[in-house]
C-alpha positions as CSV (number, residue, x, y, z in Angstrom):
1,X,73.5,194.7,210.4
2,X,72.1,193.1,207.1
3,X,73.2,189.6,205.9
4,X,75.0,188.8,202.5
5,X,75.0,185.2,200.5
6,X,76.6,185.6,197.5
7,X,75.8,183.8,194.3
8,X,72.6,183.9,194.6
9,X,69.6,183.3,191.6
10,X,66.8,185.0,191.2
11,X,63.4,182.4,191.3
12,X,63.2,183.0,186.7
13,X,66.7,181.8,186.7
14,X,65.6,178.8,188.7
15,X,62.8,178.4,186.6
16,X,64.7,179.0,183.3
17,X,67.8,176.3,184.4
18,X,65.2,173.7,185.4
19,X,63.2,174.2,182.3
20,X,66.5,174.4,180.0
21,X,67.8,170.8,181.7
22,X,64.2,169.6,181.0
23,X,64.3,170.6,177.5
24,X,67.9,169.5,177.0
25,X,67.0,166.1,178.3
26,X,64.4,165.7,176.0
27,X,66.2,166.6,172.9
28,X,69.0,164.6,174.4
29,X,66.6,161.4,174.3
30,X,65.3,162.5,170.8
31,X,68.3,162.4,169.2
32,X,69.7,159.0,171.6
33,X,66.4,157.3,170.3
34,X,66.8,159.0,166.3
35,X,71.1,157.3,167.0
36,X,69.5,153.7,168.2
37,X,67.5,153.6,164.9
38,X,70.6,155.0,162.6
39,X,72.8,152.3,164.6
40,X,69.7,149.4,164.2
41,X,69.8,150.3,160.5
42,X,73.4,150.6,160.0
43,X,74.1,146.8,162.0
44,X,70.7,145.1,159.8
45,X,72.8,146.6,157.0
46,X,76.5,145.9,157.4
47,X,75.0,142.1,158.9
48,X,73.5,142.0,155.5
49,X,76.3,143.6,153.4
50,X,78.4,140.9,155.4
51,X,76.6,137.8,154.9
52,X,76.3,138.9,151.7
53,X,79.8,139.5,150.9
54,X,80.4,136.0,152.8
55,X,77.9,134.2,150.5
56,X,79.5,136.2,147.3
57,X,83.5,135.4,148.4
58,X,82.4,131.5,149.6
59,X,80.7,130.9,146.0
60,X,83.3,132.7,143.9
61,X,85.9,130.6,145.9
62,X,83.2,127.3,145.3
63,X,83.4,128.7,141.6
64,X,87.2,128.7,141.7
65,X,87.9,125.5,143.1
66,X,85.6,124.1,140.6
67,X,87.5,125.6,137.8
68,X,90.9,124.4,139.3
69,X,88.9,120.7,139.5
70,X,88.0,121.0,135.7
71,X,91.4,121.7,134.5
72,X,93.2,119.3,136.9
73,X,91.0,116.4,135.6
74,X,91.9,117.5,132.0
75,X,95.1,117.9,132.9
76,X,95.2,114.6,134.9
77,X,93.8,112.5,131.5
78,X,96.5,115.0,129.4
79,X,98.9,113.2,131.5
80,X,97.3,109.7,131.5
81,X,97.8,110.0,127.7
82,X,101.2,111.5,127.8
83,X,102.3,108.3,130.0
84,X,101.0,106.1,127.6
85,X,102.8,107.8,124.6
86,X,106.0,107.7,126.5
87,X,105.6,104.1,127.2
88,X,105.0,103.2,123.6
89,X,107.7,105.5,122.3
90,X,110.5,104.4,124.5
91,X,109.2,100.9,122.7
92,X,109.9,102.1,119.7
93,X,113.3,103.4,121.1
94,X,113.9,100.0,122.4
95,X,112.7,98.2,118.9
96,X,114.8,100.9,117.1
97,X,117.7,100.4,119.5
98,X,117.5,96.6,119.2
99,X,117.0,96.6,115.5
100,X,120.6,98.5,115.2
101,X,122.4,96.7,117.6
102,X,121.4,93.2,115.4
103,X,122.4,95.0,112.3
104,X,126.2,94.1,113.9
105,X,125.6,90.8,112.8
106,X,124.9,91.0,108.9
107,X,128.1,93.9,108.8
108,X,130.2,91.4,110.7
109,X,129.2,88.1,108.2
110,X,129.4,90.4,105.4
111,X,132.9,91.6,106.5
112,X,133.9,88.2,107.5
113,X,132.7,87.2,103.8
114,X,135.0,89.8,102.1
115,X,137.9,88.8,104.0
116,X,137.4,85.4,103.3
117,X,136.8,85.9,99.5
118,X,140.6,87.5,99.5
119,X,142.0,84.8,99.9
120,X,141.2,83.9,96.3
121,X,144.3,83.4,94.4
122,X,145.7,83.7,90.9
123,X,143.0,84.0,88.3
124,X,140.3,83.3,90.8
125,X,141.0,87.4,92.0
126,X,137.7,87.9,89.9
127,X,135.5,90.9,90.6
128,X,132.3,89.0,90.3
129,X,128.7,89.0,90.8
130,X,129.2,88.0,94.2
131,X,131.8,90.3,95.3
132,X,129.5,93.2,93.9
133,X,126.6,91.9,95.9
134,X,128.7,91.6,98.8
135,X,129.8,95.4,98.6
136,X,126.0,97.0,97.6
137,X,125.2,94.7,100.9
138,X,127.7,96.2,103.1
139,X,126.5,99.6,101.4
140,X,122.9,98.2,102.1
141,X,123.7,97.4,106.0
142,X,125.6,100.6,106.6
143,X,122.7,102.6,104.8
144,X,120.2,100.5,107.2
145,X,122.0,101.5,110.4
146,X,122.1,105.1,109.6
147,X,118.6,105.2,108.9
148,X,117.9,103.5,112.3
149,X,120.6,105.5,114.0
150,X,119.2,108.5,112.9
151,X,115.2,107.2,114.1
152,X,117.1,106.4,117.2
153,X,118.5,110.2,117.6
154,X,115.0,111.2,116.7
155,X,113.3,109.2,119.3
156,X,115.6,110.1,122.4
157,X,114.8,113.6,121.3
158,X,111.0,113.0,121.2
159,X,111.3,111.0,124.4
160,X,112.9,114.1,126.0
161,X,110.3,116.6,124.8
162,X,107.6,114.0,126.0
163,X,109.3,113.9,129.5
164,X,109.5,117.9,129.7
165,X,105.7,118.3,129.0
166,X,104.9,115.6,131.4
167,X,107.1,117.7,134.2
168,X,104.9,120.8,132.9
169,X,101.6,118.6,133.3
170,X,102.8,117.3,136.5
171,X,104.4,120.2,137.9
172,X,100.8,122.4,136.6
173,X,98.3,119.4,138.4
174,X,101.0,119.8,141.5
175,X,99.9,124.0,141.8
176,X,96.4,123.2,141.4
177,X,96.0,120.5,143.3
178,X,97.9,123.2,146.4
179,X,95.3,125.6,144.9
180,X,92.3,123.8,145.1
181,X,92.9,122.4,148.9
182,X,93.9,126.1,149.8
183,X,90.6,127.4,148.2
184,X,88.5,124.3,149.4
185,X,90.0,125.4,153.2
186,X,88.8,128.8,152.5
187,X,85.8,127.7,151.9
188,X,84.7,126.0,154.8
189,X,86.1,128.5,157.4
190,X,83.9,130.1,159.6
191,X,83.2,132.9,162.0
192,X,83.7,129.8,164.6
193,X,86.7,128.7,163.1
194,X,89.4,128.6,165.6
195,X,92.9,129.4,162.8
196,X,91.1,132.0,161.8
197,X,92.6,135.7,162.7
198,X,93.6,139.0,161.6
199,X,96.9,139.7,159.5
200,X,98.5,142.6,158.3
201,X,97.8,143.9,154.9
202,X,95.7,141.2,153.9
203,X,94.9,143.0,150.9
204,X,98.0,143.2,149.8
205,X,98.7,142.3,145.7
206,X,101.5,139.2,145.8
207,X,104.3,139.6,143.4
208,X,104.2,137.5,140.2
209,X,100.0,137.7,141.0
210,X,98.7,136.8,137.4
211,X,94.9,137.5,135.7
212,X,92.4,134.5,135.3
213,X,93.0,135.0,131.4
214,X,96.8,133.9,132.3
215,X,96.2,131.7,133.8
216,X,93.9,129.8,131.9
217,X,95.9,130.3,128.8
218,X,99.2,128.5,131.0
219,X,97.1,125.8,131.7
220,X,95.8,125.7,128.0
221,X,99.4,125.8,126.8
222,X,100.7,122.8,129.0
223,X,98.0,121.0,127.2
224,X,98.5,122.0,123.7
225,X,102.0,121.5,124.0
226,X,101.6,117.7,125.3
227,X,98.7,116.9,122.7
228,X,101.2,118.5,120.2
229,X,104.3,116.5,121.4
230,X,101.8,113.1,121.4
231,X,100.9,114.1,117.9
232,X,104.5,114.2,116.6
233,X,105.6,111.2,119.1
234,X,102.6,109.0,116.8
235,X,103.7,110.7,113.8
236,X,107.6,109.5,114.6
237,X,106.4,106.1,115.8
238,X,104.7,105.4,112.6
239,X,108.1,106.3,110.4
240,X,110.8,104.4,113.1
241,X,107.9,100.9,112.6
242,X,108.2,102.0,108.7
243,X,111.9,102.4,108.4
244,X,112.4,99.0,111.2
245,X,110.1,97.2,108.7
246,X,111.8,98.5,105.6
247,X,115.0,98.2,106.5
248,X,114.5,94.3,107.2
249,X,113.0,94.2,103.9
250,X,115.9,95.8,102.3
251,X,118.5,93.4,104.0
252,X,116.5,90.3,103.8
253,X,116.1,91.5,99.6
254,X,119.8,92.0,99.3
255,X,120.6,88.4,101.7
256,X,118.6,86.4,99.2
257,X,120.3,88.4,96.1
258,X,124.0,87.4,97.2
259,X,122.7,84.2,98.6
260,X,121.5,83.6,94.8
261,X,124.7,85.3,93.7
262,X,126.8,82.5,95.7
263,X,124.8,79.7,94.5
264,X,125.2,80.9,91.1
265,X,129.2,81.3,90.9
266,X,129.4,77.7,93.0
267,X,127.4,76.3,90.3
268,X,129.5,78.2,87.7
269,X,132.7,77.0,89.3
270,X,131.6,73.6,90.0
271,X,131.3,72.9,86.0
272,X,134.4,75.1,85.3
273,X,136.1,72.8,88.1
274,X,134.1,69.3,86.7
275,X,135.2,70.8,83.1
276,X,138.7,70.9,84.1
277,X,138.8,67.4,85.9
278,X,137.4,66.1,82.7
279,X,140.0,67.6,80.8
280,X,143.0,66.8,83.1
281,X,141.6,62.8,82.7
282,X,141.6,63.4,79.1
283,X,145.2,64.9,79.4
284,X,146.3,62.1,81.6
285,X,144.8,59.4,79.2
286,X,146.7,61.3,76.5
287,X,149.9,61.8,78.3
288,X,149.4,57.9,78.5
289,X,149.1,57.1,75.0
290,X,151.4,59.5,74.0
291,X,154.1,58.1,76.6
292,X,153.7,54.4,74.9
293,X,154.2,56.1,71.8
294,X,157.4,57.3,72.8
295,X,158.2,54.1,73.7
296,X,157.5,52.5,70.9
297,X,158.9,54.5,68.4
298,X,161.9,54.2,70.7
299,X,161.8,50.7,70.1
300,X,161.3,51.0,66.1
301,X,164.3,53.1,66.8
302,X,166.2,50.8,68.4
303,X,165.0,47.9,66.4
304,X,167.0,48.9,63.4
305,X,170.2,49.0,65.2
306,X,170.7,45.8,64.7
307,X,170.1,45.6,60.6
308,X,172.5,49.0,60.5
309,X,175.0,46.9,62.5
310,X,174.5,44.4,59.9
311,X,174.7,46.4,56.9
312,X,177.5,48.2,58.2
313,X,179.1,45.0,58.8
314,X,178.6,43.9,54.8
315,X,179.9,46.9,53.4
316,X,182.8,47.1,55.5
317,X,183.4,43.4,54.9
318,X,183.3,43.3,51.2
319,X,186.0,46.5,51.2
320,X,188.4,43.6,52.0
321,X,187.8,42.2,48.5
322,X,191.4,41.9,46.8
323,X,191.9,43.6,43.3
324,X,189.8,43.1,40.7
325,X,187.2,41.6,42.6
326,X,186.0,45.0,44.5
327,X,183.6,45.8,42.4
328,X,180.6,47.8,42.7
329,X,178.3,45.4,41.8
330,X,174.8,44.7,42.4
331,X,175.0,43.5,45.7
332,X,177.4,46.9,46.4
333,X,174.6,48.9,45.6
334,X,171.9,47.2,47.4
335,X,173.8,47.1,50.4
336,X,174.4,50.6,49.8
337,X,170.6,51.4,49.6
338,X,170.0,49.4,52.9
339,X,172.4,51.5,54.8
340,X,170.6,55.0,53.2
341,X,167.4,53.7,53.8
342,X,168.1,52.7,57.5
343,X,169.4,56.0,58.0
344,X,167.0,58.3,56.5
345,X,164.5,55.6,58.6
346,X,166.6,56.4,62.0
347,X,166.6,60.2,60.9
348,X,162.7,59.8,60.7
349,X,162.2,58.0,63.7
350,X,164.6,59.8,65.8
351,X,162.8,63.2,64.6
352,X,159.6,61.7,65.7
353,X,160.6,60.8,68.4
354,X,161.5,64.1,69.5
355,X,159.0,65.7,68.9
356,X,156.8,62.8,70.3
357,X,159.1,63.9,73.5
358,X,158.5,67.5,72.9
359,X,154.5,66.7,72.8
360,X,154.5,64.8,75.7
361,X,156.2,67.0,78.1
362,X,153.4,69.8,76.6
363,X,150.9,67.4,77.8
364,X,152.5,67.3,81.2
365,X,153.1,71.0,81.7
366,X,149.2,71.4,80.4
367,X,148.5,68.5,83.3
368,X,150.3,70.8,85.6
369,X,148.5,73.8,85.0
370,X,145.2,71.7,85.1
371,X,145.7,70.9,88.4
372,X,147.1,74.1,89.9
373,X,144.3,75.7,88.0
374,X,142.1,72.8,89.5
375,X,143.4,73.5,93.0
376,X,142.5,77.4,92.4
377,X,139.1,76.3,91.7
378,X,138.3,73.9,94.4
379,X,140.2,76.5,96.5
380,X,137.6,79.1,95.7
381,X,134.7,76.9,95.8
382,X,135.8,76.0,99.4
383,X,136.1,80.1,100.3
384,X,132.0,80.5,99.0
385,X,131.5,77.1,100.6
386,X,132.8,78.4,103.9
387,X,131.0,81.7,103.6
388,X,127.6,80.6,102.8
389,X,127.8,78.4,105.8
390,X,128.7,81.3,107.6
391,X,126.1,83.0,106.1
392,X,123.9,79.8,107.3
393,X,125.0,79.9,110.9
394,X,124.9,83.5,111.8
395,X,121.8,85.3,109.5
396,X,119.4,82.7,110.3
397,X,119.8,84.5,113.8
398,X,118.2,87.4,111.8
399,X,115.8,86.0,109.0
400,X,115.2,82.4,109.2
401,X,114.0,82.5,105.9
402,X,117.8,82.7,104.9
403,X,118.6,78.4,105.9
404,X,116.0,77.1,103.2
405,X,117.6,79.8,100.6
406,X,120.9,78.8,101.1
407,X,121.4,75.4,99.3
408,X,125.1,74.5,100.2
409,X,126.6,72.1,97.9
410,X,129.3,68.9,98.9
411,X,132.2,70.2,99.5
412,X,135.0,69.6,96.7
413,X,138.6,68.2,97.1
414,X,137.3,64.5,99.2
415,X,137.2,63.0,95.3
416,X,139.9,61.0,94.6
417,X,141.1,62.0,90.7
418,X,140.9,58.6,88.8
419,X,144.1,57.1,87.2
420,X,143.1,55.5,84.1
421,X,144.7,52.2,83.4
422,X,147.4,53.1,80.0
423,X,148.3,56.1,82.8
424,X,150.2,53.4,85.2
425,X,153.6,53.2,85.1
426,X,154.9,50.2,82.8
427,X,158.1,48.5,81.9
428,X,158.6,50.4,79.2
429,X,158.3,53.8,80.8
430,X,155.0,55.9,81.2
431,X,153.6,58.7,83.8
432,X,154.0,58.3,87.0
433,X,151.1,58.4,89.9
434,X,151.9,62.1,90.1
435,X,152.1,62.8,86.4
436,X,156.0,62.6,86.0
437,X,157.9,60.1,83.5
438,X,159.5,57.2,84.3
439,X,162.9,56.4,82.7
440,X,162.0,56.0,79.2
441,X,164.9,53.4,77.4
442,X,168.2,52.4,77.3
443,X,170.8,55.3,76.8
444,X,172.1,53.6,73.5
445,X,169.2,54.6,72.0
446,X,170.1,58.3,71.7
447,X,173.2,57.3,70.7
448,X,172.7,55.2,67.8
449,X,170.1,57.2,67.2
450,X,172.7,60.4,66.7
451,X,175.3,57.6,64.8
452,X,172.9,56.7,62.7
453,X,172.3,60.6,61.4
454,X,175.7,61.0,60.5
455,X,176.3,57.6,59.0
456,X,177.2,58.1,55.4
């Protein structure tokens, strides 16, 4: 009985497997060997590309932080400057502010002054030289404090804009200094690095990302807009020292000009007053003279009461004559002529004396108004008086200049007005110490005086 094995080769098909493995194994280790040399290339290449990349990515980010330390050191002098600026305008802020606030003083005296001059009286209610200088120097003080107010509107503006480009400058040197340490950090990591790692979509583009161009023009704009900002705060600085400067000029011009003004009118016064002493003496010495005049025409008038008595007497007498012997003879006649000539004298006397009377109380209601008018005067003259010591005390504060313009005089009303010697009351009747009269004579006087007119 014959044997079966299945599955079984014939000796080519050995032959042909082993030399099929033999060449399979050798193109096998062909293309293993032709693999290890792609693979050697590929890793020399990539390890180049890498380091290369590396090297590229390290310097552009060496580059970068360089650029962000240019423009922060720019930036960080932009701001040096800006601080300065805002120191030396919020001076001028303060001088400005300072300036206005002293202008209170020259409104106030000038105010004060005005007041003051109303209580002028009478005649003395003059719109003068120094009343106009007062008002254009209230217009002058009110015109200097809005000017200065207006600098000092100008410069808390400035102030502010200088204080919003220093937040941009700081806020600007803030980013890059975050930028530059984050880029300087990049820089020095390593493959060894230990907060190194992967992340998820590194690559991804960062909303609000900008271009180098934009951000180089911000940068660029901060710093236009301070230098710009400087170059107005200078430009305002230079007009607020002008108008500080000009301002003082002004009001120290216009202090001396009503200054002058006062000295002028107390001058003018003071002669008008002197004037009006000298003519209330005068007045006086008059009313004196005149006053003994009354008195002694009253005593011519009474003087020829007695001869009119005794002429009288005659006439009357010799109308007793009997009969034939009351005649009108010579002695009749010149009797007669006595008597008319006493009374026409006692009509002339007695109108002299009136109007002597009439004159004399004209001399003491001109010797009234004198003084009142004399009182007016010194009343003014004490009203400038007090103002340009007011002037004295509170502007030197101001301008010191103003003590050795103001040359205040003595002031009026110690003086004692002078009596002169015929002025004193007498016997015989005269003016008073106060300028009234004294009784003048007897109150026959008038009486005779009247008798005598209508004595036939």
């Amino acid at each position: 009985m014959a044997l079966s094995y299945p599955n079984k080769f014939e000796p080519t098909d050995w032959h042909k497997a082993n030399d099929f493995l033999s060449a399979t194994s050798s193109q096998q280790r062909q293309a293993s060997d032709q693999l290890r040399q792609l693979s050697t290339t590929l890793r020399n290449d990539t390890e180049n590309r890498t380091g290369w990349s590396q090297h590229q990515s390290k310097t552009a980010l060496q580059d970068r932080a360089t650029d962000i330390g240019k423009w922060r050191r720019s930036l960080d002098s932009c701001l040096q400057d800006v601080e300065t600026e805002l120191g030396a305008m919020e001076k001028a802020k303060d001088d400005t502010e300072q300036c206005l606030n002293e202008k209170a003083v020259p409104l106030d005296v000038v105010l004060e002054c005005l007041t003051l001059r109303e209580n002028r009286v009478a005649i003395d209610r003059v719109r003068d030289n120094v009343e106009m200088q007062l008002h254009k120097e209230l217009e002058v003080v009110e015109g200097c404090k809005a000017l200065l107010g207006q600098k000092l509107s100008e410069s808390y503006n400035q102030l502010s804009a200088l204080q919003e480009a220093r937040h941009q400058l700081q806020l600007d040197i803030t980013d890059k200094m975050a930028a530059h340490g984050l880029d300087s950090e990049c820089v020095n990591l390593e493959g060894t690095s230990q907060n190194i790692g992967l992340w998820t979509n590194a690559t991804r583009v960062e909303k609000g990302i900008v271009t180098p161009q934009t951000w180089d023009a911000y940068s660029n704009y901060n710093t236009m807009r301070a230098q710009a900002e400087m170059k107005s705060s200078m430009s305002l600085r230079d007009a607020v020292s002008h108008t500080i400067a000009q301002t003082n000029i002004d009001l120290q011009m216009q202090h001396k000009t009503t200054n002058s003004a006062y000295r002028r009118r107390l001058h003018e016064m003071k002669q008008t007053r002197d004037s009006l002493l000298w003519q209330q003496k005068t007045t006086l010495d008059e009313i004196a003279k005149m006053t003994q005049e009354v008195a002694d025409v009253t005593d011519a008038l009474n003087a020829k009461h007695a001869p009119m008595m005794v002429a009288q007497t005659r006439l009357e007498a010799r109308t007793q004559r009997p009969r034939v012997e009351l005649c009108r003879d010579e002695a009749q006649h010149t009797l007669t002529g006595e008597v008319d000539n006493l009374t026409g004298t006692v009509r002339s006397l007695a109108k002299q004396l009136h109007a002597a009377q009439e004159g004399l109380a004209r001399l003491r209601r001109t010797h009234q108004r004198l003084a009142e008018d004399i009182a007016i005067k010194e009343n003014s003259m004490n009203i400038d008086i007090q103002c340009m010591r007011t002037r004295q005390d509170k502007l030197t504060d101001c301008d010191s200049s103003l003590a050795q313009e103001l040359c205040i005089p003595e002031q009026p009303g110690g003086r004692e007005q002078e009596q002169p010697e015929s002025g004193r009351s007498t016997d015989r009747g005269g003016p008073s110490q106060d300028g009234s009269q004294t009784s003048m004579a007897p109150s026959s006087t008038s009486n005779f005086s009247q008798s005598a007119m209508h004595t036939p």
